[in-house]
C-alpha positions in Angstrom: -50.8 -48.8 -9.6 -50.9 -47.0 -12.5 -51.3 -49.0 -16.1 -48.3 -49.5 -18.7 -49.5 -47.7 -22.1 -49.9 -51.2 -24.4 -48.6 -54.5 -25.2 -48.7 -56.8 -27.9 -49.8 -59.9 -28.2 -49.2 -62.4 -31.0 -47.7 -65.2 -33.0 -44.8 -65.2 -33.3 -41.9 -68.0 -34.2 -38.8 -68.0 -31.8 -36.7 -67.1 -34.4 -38.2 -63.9 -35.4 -38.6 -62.9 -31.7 -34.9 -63.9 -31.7 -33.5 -61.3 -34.5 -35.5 -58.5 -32.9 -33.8 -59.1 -29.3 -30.8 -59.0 -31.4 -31.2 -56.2 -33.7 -32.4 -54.0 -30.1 -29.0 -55.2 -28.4 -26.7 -54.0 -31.6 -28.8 -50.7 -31.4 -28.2 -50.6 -27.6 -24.5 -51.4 -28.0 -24.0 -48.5 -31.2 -25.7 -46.2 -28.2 -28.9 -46.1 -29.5 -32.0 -46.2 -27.4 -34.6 -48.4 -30.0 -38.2 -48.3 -29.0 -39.0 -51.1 -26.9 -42.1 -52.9 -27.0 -43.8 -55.1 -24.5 -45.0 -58.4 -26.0 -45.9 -61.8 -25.6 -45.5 -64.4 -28.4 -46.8 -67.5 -28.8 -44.9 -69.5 -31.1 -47.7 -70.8 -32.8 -51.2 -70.4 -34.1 -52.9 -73.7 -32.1 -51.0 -72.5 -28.9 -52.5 -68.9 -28.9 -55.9 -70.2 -28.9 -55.7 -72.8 -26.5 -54.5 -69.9 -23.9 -56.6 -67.3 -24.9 -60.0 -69.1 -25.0 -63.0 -67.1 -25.7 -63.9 -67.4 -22.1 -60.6 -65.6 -20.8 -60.9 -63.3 -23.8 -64.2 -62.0 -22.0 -62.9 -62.4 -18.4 -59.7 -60.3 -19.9 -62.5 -57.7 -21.4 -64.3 -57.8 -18.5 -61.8 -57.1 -16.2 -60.4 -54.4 -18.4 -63.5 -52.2 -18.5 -64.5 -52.9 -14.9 -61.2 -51.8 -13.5 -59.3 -53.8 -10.7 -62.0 -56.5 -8.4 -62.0 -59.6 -6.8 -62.0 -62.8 -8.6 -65.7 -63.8 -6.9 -67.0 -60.3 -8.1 -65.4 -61.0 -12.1 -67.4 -64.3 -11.5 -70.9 -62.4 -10.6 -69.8 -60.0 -13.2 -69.2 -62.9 -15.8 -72.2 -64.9 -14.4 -69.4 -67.9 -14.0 -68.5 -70.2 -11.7 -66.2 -68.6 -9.2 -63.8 -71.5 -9.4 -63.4 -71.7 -13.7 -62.8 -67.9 -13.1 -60.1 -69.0 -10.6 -58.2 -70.9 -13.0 -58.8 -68.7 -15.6 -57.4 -65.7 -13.8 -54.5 -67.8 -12.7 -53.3 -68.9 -16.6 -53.7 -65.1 -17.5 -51.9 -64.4 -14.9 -48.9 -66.8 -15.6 -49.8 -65.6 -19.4 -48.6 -62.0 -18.2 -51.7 -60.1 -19.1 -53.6 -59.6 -15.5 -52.3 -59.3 -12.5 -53.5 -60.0 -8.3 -52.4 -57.8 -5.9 -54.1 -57.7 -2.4 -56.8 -59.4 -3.0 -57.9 -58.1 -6.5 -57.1 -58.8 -10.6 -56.4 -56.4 -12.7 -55.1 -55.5 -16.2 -52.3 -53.2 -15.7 -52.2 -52.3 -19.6 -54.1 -49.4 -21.1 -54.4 -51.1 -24.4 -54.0 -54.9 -25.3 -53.7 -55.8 -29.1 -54.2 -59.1 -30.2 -52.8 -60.6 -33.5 -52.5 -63.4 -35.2 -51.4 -63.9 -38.9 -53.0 -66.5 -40.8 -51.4 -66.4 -44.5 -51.2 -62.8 -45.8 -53.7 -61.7 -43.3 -53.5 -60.4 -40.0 -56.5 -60.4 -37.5 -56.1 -58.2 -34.6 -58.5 -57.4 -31.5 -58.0 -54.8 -29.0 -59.1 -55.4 -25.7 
């Protein structure tokens, strides 16, 4: 399988993520075709780092460099215990950033950008 070129990930408030889905279907309707762009949102701050916790930050790094594996070998890798790794994997993977398939996890994007606003300023990460 081969990877998607990037998504974004951020925080973002409903309503925001609402007038973009919006403005994309009036393009769409005028016959446009408006650049899409994958992304998941959290709708706040607190929420974001709850689900991405500097452990499945590292597993999501991890995993990235290393290329698809099995969860047991991310756990060697990670030098964690194969069942945190487990649930980690499986909150990423209801997340949307890694996937399983056969047997193995993987991150099927090329790029992953992380963002999260605070005030005027924005922190981003790529993984």
């Amino acid at each position: 399988m081969s990877r998607r070129k990037e998504i974004k990930v951020g925080v973002r408030p409903v309503r925001a993520a609402a007038r973009e889905f919006i403005a994309v279907c009036e393009a769409i309707e005028k016959g446009e075709r408006p650049a899409l762009v994958e992304r998941i949102d959290f709708e706040d701050l607190m929420t974001f780092a709850r689900v991405l916790t500097p452990r499945r930050l590292e597993l999501l790094r991890a995993l990235h460099a290393g290329g698809k594996m099995t969860a047991r070998a991310l756990a060697h890798k990670l030098n964690r215990d194969p069942k945190h790794v487990e649930a980690d994997i499986q909150r990423l993977v209801r997340t949307g950033l890694i996937e399983t398939r056969r047997g193995h996890v993987q991150v099927p994007w090329e790029t992953v950008t992380l963002s999260a606003q605070i005030g005027a300023k924005s922190v981003r990460r790529a993984a």
